[in-house]
C-alpha positions in Angstrom: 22.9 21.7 9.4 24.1 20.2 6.2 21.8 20.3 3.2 21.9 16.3 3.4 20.3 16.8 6.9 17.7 19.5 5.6 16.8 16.8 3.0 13.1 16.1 3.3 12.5 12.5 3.9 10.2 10.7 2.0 8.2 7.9 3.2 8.0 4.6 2.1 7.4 1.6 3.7 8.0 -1.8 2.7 5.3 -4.5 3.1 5.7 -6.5 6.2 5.2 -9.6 4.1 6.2 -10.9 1.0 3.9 -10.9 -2.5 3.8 -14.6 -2.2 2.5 -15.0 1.2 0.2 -12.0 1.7 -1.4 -13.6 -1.5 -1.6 -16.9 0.6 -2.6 -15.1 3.3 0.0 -16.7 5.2 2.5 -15.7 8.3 5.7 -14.4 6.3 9.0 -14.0 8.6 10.1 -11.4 7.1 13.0 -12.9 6.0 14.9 -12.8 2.0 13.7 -15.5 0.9 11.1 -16.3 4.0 10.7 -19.8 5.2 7.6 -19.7 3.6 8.4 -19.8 0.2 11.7 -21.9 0.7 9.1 -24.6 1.8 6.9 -24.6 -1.4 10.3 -24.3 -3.1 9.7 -20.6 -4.8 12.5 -18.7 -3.2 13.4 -17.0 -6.5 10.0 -15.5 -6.3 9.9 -14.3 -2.8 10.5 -10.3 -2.7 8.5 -7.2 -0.9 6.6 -4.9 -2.7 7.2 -0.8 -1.0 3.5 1.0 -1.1 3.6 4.2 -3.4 1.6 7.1 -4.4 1.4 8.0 -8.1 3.7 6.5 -10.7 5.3 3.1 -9.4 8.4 3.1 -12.3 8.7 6.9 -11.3 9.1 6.6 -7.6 11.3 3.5 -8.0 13.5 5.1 -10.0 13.8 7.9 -8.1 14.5 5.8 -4.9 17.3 3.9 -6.6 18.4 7.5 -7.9 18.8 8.8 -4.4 20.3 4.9 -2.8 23.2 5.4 -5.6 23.9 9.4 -4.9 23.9 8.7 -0.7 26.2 5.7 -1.5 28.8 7.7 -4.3 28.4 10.7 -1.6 29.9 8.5 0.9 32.5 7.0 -0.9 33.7 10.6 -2.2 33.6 11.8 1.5 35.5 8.3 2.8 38.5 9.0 -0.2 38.2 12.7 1.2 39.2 11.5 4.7 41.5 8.9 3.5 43.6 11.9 1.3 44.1 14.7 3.7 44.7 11.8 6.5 47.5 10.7 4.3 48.5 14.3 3.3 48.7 14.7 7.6 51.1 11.9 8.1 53.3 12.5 5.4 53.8 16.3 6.6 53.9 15.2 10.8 55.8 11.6 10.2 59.3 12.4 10.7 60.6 9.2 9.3 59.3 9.6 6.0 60.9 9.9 2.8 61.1 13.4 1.7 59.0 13.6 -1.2 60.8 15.4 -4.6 58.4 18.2 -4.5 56.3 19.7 -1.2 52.7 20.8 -2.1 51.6 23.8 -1.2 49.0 24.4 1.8 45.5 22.9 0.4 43.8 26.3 0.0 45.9 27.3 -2.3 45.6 25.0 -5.0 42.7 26.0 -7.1 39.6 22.6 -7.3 39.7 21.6 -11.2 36.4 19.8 -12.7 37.7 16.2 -12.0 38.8 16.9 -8.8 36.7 14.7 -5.8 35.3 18.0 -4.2 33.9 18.8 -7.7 32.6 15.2 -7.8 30.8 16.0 -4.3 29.4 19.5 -5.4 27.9 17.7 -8.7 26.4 15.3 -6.5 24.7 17.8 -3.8 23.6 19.5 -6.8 22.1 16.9 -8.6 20.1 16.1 -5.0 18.9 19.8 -5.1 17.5 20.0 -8.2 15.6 16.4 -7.5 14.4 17.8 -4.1 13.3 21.0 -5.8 11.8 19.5 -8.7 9.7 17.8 -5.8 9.1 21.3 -4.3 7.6 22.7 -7.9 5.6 19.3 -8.3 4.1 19.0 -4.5 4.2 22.1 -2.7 7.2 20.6 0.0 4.2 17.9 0.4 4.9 14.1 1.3 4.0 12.7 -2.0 2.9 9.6 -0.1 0.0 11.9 0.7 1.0 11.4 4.9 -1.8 13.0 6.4 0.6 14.1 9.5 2.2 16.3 7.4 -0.6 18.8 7.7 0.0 18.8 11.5 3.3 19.7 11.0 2.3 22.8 8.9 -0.4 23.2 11.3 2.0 23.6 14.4 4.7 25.0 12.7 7.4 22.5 11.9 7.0 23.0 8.3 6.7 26.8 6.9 2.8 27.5 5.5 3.1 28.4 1.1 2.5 31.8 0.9 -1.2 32.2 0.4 -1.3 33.2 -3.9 1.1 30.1 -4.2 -1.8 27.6 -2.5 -4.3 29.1 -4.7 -2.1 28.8 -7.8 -1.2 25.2 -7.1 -4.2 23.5 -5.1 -7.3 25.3 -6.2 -9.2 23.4 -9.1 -10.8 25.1 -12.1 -14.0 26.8 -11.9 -16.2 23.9 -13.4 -14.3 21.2 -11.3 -15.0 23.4 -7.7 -18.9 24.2 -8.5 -19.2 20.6 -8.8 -17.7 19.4 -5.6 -19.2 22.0 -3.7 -22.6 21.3 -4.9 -22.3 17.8 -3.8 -20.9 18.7 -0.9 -24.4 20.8 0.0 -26.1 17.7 -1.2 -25.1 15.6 1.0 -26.8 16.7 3.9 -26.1 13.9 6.4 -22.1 15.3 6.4 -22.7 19.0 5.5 -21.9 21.0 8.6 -24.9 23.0 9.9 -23.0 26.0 10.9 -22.6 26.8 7.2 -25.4 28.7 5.8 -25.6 27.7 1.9 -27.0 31.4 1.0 -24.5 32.9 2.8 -21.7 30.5 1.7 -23.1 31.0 -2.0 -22.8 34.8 -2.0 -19.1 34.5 -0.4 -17.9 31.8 -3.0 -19.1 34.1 -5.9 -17.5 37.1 -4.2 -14.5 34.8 -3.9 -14.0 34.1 -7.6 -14.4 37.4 -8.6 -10.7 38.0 -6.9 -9.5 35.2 -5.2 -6.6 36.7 -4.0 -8.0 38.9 -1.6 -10.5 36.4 -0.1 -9.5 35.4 3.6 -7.3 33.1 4.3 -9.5 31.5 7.2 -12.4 31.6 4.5 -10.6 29.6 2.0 -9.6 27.0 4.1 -13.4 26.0 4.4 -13.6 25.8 1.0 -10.5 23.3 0.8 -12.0 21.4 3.8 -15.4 21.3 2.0 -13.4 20.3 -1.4 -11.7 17.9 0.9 -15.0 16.2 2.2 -16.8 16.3 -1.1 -13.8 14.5 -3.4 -12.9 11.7 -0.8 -16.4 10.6 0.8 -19.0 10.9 -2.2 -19.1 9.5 -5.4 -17.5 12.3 -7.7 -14.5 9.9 -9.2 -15.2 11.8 -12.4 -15.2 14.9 -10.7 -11.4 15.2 -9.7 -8.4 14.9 -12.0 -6.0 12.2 -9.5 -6.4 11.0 -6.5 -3.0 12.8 -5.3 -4.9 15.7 -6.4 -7.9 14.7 -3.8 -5.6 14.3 -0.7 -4.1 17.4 -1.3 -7.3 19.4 -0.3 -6.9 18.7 3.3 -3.1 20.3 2.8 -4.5 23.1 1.2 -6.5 23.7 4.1 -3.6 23.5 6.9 -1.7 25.7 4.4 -4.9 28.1 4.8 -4.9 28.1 8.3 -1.2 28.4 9.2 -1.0 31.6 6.8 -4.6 32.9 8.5 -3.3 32.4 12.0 -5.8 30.2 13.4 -4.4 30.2 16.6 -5.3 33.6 17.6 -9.3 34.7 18.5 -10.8 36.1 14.8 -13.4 36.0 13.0 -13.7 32.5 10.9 -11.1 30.7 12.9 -12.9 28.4 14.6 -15.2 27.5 12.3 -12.1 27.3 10.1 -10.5 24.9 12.3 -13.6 22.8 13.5 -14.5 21.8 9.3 -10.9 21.0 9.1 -11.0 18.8 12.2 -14.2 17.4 11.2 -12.7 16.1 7.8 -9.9 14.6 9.4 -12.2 12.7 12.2 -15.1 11.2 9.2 -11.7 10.6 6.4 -9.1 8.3 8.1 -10.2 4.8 9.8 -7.8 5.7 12.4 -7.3 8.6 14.5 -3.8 10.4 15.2 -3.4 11.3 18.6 -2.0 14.1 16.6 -6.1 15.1 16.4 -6.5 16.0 20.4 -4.0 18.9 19.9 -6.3 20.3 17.4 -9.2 19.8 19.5 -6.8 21.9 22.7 -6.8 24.6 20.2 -10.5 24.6 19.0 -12.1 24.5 22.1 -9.7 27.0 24.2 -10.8 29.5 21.2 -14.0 28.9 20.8 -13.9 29.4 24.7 -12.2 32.9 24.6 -14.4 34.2 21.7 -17.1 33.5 24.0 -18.8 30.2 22.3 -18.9 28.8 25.2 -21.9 31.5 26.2 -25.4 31.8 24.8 -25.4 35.0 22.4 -29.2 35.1 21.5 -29.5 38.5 23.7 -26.0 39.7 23.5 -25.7 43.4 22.2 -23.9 43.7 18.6 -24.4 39.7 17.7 -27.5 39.5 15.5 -29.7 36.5 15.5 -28.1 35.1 12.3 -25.0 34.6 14.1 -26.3 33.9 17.0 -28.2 30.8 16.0 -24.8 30.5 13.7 -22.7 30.0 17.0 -25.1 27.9 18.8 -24.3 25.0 15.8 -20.2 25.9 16.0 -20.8 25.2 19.8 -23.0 22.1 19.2 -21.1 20.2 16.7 -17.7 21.4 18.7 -19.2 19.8 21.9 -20.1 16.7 20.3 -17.1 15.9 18.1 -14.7 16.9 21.1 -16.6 14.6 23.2 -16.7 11.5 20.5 -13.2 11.8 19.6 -11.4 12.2 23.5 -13.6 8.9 24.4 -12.1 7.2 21.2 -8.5 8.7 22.0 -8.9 7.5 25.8 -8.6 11.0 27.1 -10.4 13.7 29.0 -13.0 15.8 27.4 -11.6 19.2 26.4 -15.2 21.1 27.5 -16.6 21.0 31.0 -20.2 21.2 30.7 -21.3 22.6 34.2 -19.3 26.1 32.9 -21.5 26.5 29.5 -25.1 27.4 28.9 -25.0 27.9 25.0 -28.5 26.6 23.9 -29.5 23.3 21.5 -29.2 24.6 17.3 -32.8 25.4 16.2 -34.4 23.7 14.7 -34.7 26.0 11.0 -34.1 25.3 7.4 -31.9 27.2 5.1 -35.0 29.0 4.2 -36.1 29.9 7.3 -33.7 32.8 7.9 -30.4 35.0 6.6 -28.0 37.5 7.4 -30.9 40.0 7.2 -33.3 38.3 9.5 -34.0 40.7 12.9 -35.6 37.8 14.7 -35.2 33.8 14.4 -38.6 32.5 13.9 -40.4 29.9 15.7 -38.7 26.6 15.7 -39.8 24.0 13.6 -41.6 20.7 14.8 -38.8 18.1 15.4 -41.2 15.5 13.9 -39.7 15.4 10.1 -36.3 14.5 8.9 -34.1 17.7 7.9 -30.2 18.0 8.9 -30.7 20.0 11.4 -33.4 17.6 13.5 -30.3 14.7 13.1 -27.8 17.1 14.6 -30.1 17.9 17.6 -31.0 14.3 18.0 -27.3 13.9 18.4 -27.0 16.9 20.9 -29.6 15.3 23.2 -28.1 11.9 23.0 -24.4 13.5 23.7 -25.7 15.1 26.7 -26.6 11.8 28.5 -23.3 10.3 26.8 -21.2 13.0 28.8 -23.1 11.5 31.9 -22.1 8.2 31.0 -18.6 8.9 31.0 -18.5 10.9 34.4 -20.3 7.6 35.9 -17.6 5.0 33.9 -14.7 6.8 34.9 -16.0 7.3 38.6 -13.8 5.6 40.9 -17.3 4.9 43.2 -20.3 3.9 40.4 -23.7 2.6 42.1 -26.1 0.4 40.7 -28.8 3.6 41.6 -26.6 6.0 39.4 -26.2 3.3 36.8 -30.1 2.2 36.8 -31.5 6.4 36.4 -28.8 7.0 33.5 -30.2 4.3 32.0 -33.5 4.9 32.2 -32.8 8.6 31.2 -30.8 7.0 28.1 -33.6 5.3 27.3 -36.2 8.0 27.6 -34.3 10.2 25.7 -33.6 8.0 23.1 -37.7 7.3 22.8 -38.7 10.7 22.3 -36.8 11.6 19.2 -38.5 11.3 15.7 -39.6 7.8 14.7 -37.9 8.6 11.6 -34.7 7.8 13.4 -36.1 4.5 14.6 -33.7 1.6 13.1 -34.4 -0.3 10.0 -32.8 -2.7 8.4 -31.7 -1.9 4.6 -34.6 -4.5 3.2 -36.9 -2.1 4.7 -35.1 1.2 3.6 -35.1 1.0 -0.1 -37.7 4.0 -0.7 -35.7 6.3 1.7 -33.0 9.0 1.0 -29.3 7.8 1.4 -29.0 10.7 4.2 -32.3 9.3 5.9 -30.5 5.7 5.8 -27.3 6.7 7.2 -28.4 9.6 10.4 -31.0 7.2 11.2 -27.6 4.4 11.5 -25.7 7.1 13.3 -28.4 8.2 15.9 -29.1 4.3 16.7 -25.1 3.6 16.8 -24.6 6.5 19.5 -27.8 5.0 21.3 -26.3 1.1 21.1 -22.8 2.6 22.3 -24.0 4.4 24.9 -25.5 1.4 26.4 -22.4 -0.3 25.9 -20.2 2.0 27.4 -22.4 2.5 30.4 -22.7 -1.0 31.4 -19.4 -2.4 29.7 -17.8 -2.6 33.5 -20.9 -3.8 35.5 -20.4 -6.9 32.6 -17.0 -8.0 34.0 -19.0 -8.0 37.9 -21.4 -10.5 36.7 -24.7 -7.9 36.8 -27.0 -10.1 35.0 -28.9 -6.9 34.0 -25.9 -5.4 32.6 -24.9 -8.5 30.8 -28.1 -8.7 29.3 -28.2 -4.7 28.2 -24.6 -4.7 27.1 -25.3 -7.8 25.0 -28.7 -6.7 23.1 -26.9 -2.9 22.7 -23.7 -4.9 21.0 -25.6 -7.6 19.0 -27.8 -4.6 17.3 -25.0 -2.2 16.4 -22.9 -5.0 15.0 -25.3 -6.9 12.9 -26.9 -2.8 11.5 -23.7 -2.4 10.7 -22.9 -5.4 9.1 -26.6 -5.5 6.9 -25.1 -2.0 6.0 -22.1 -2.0 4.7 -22.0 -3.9 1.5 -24.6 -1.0 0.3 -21.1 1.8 0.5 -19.6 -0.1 -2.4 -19.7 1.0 -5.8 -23.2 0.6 -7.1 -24.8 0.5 -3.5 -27.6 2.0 -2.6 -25.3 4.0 0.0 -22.5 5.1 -2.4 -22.8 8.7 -1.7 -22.5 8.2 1.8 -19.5 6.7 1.8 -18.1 9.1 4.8 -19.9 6.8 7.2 -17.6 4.2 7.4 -15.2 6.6 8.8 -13.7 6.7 12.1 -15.9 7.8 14.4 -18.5 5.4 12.9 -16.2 2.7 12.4 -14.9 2.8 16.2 -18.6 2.2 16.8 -18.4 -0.7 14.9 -15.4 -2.4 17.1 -16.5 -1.1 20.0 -20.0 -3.2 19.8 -17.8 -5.8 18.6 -15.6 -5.5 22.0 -18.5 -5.3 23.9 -20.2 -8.2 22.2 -17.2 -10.7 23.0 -17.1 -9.4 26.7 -20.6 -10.5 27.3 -19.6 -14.0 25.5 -16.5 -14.2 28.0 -19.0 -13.5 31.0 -21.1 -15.8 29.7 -18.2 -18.8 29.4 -17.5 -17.8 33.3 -20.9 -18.7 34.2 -21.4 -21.6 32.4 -17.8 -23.0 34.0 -19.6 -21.6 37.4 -23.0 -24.3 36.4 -24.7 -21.0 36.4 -28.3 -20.8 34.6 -27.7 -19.0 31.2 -29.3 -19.2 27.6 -26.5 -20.9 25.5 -28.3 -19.9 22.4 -27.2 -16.3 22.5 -23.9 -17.5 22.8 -24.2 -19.6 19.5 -26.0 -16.5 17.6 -23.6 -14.3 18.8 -20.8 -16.7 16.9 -22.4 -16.3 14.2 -22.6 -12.4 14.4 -18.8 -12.2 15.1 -18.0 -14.2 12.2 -19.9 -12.1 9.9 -18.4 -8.8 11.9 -14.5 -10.4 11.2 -15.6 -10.5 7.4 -15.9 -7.5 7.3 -13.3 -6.3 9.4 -10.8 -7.9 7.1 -11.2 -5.4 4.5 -9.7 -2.8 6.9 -6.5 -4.8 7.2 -4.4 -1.2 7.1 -6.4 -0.3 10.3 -4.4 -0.9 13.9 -7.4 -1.1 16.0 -9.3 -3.2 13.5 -6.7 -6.3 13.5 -6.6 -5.9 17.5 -10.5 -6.3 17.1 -10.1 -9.3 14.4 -7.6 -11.1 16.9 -9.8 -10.8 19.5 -13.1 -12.2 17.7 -10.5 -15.1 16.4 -9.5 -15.6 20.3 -13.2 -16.1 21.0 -14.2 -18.5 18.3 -11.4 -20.6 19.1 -12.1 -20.8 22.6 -15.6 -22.6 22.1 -13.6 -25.6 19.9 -14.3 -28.8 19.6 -11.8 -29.3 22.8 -14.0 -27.1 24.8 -17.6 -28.2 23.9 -16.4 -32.1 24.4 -14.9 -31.1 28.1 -18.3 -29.5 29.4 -22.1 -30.4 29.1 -23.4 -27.3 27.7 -25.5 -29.1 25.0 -27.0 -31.7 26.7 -29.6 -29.6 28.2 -30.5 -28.0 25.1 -31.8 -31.6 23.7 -31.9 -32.1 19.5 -31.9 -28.4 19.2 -28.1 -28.4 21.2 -27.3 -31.3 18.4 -27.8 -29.5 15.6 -26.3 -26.1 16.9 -23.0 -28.0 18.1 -21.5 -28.6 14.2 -22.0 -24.6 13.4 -20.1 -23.8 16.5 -17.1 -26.3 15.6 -16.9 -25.1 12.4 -16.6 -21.3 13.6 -13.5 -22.7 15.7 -11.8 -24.4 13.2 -11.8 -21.8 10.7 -10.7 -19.2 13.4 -7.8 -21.4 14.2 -6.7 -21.7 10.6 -6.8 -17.7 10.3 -5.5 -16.8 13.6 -2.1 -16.2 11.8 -3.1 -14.7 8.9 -1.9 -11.2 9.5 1.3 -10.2 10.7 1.3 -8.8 14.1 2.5 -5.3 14.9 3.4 -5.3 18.4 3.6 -1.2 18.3 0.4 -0.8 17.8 -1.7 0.9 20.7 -5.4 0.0 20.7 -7.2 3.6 22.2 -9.7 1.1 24.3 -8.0 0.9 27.9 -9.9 -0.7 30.2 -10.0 -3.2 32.0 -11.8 -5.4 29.5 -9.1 -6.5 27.7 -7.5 -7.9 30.8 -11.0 -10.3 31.9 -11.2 -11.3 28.3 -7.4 -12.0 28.2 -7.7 -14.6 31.1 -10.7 -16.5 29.8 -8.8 -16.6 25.9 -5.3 -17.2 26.7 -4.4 -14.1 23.8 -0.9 -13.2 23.7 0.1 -10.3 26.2 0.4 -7.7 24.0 -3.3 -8.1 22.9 -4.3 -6.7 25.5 -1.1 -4.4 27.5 -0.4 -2.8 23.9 
């Protein structure tokens, strides 16, 4: 392989529409100059932007650096050809004039400076040093910051930087790493529970002390926890560039390539699960890459015996066993959350594990030293550890859930005691976690705000996915469930989210609006327009329904859209967007002038009818305002795309894609 082929390729994408109309918000065909701008006669100004990391003249020229060498390395090659071609058919072509002087045979003629193979050696030299100037600079690292490049380290396409070299180049000052990690600790809502911050304290000072013996494995948490801390909490002054910030999660893939993750050691799954985490709670949307990861995590945690309770197993002491009970925990749940996102099969079976619930203890409580656990604490309060084992219960019904949606039989019996477990289990947590809207949150913690969100999300989204399908069969019951789960999730979410932004009350929690959360977030949405689409059918069908909930929930959507337009980047969100747009536009003025809906509703119907046009008129102006990726893959099969698609007449690929 030629060194042109070695060549690493660096990304960057063009816009998929011009300045002019994403500006406009407008469809742009892609076209130099597009229609669009030949219309409002500003063709000289159409051109496409390409997305960069770091210095914008820097890159550009760089770009145009490497266009110019490919197309002067071409041309050299080309004159090459077209030489010794000639030189062939003047030595074969018998008819040709015999030239005044034969050359010798090429090998033996010695390759001056100007001749063209000294014009093509300059060239891949020239290439070299730019692609090893990128080497010094990055670490062989996408400068675009392309998070799948730390799969491809992970799984061995790309060769790990021996482990002094990824200290040397990734690992921040002294000053700058104390800082992250201590807000990394403070932020308890995100902290993983199977670090212990006294025993984590005394490894990070035995760390500095010689950093180049420290394990590999080790390390990586530290780049993981560097990772979380520089990219999800408000430390903008606490991090030199934001290159610098997404190269923490390489760091850590670098770590665990060189530590050998793969094989059954100490550190290596808790190594792998922080680094898994950080990739599930970073990016809005999830790599299928991430299930791989996941394979690997659980099939070693499972062979290292996770899988098994250790609280009387000889040579584990009670530190570690209460240490591997919250590896197993948090591995069960994230496994769980992110194969129903991806659409796949759990990787864990639970009938074949027994490991017990994390205890409920403080950091306090116990150490390395302790010869006994000591009794649990009350699950009344709020600490980090009473939000991960409200999570545990609820993810033990949520499994159930799953079983029963993907059963190829379901009864209305199975469906009615899940649900009434659901509920029960939801009832007996801690009233702290009982929902509140942010007007009535202002005297509590950030971290109370945001694990009292997440354990009502996973309550609302179990509902949903539980009677999502009984929806599309008309169960009143199930409409009425899936429709008061939806309408709560979306409109928490929505009172929420403003608060995330700088200044907010919820800056330093900024990891919520992640991808597991955010998934949440389009999956109530989802559910919330299948109940409208039910709805429609049995107001077609002179069925008795309450049109009011059909008009609120509108007006819910239409805030939901709002704020899914600021995650325009996002593949699921603008199938989620199209699909709110598809419903407002189906309750037009067309529709409520062909049906009767409002004349049973009396004055009250009058005044409700403008609101609703007005949602459908500004849904059909938008409906084209973003450009529409056909490759895109929305990780929701079911078939609810395909009974909404019938009632909204959306484009196929909304819902085969």
């Amino acid at each position: 392989m030629d060194r042109r082929q070695q060549r690493k390729i660096t990304r960057n994408r063009e816009f998929r529409a011009c300045t002019l109309c994403r500006k406009s918000k407008l469809k742009c065909d892609r076209q130099l100059p597009c229609s669009a701008c030949v219309r409002r006669d500003e063709a000289g100004s159409c051109f496409y932007e390409r997305k960069s990391e770091g210095s914008e003249n820097e890159r550009s020229r760089r770009l145009q650096a490497e266009a110019k060498l490919e197309h002067l390395e071409q041309l050299v090659q080309q004159l090459s050809q077209t030489t010794q071609t000639f030189t062939s058919q003047e030595d074969t072509d018998p008819n040709a004039d015999q030239p005044m002087m034969r050359q010798a045979p090429q090998e033996s003629i010695p390759n001056g400076a100007t001749h063209w193979s000294a014009m093509l050696e300059d060239i891949e030299d020239l290439r070299a040093t730019m692609n090893a100037d990128d080497e010094i600079g990055g670490g062989n690292i996408d400068v675009d910051g392309n998070e799948d490049d730390d799969m491809s380290i992970l799984f061995g396409a790309t060769n790990p930087l021996p482990f002094h070299q990824i200290l040397s180049q990734f690992l921040p000052p002294r000053n700058e790493t104390d800082r992250l990690v201590a807000a990394y600790f403070r932020a308890k809502a995100v902290a993983a529970p199977f670090i212990h911050s006294r025993q984590f304290s005394r490894l990070y000072q035995l760390f500095w002390d010689n950093p180049s013996t420290a394990s590999p494995l080790w390390t990586s948490i530290l780049f993981s926890i560097l990772d979380i801390a520089s990219r999800t909490i408000s430390t903008s002054q606490l991090v030199s560039s934001e290159l610098e910030v997404r190269r923490f999660s390489a760091a850590a893939a670098h770590c665990l390539a060189v530590g050998q993750y793969y094989k059954p050691q100490k550190l290596a799954v808790e190594a792998l699960l922080l680094y898994a985490q950080a990739r599930c709670i970073l990016s809005v949307d999830i790599s299928p890459d991430i299930a791989v990861v996941f394979g690997t995590l659980i099939r070693t945690a499972t062979v290292m015996g996770y899988h098994r309770d250790a609280g009387s197993r000889e040579g584990i002491s009670p530190f570690d066993a209460e240490m591997r009970r919250r590896t197993w925990s948090l591995c069960m749940q994230l496994d769980l959350l992110v194969s129903f996102q991806l659409g796949i099969p759990s990787n864990i079976q639970f009938p074949t594990w027994d490991t017990h619930p994390p205890t409920n203890l403080l950091v306090v409580d116990f150490s390395e030293k302790s010869t006994e656990l000591p009794p649990a604490r009350p699950l009344g309060g709020h600490s980090e550890m009473v939000f991960y084992i409200a999570k545990h219960k609820l993810m033990a019904v949520f499994e159930k859930i799953l079983r029963h949606a993907l059963s190829p039989s379901q009864s209305t019996y199975d469906l009615d005691l899940i649900d009434a477990e659901l509920r029960t289990t939801y009832n007996e947590l801690p009233t702290v976690f009982h929902p509140q809207f942010m007007a009535d949150s202002i005297v509590d913690t950030p971290s109370l705000t945001v694990t009292r969100l997440c354990v009502n999300a996973l309550y609302q989204k179990c509902l949903c996915v539980l009677h999502r399908r009984h929806v599309m069969e008309g169960r009143v019951q199930s409409i009425q469930s899936c429709y008061d789960a939806s309408t709560d999730l979306v409109r928490r979410f929505v009172d929420v989210y403003p608060e995330f932004e700088p200044g907010g009350q919820l800056e330093t929690e900024r990891w919520f609006r992640g991808s597991l959360t955010w998934h949440d977030f389009l999956l109530g949405c989802m559910a919330l327009c299948l109940t409208v689409c039910s709805t429609r059918h049995r107001i077609e069908a002179q069925s008795p329904i309450n049109i009011v909930d059909v008009v609120a929930s509108l007006d819910v959507l239409s805030s939901a859209k709002a704020v899914i337009e600021q995650h325009r980047t996002s593949r699921d969100s603008r199938k989620v967007r199209r699909l709110i747009e598809g419903i407002i536009s189906s309750f037009g003025p067309q529709y409520i002038e062909s049906t009767n809906i409002f004349q049973t509703l009396g004055n009250s119907g009058q005044d409700l009818a403008p609101n609703l046009q007005l949602h459908a008129m500004a849904a059909a102006q938008e409906v084209d305002d973003w450009a529409w990726d056909d490759n895109t893959i929305m990780p929701m099969e079911d078939p609810a795309w395909t009974y909404m698609q019938q009632f909204l007449e959306l484009p196929d690929d909304i819902a085969e894609s």
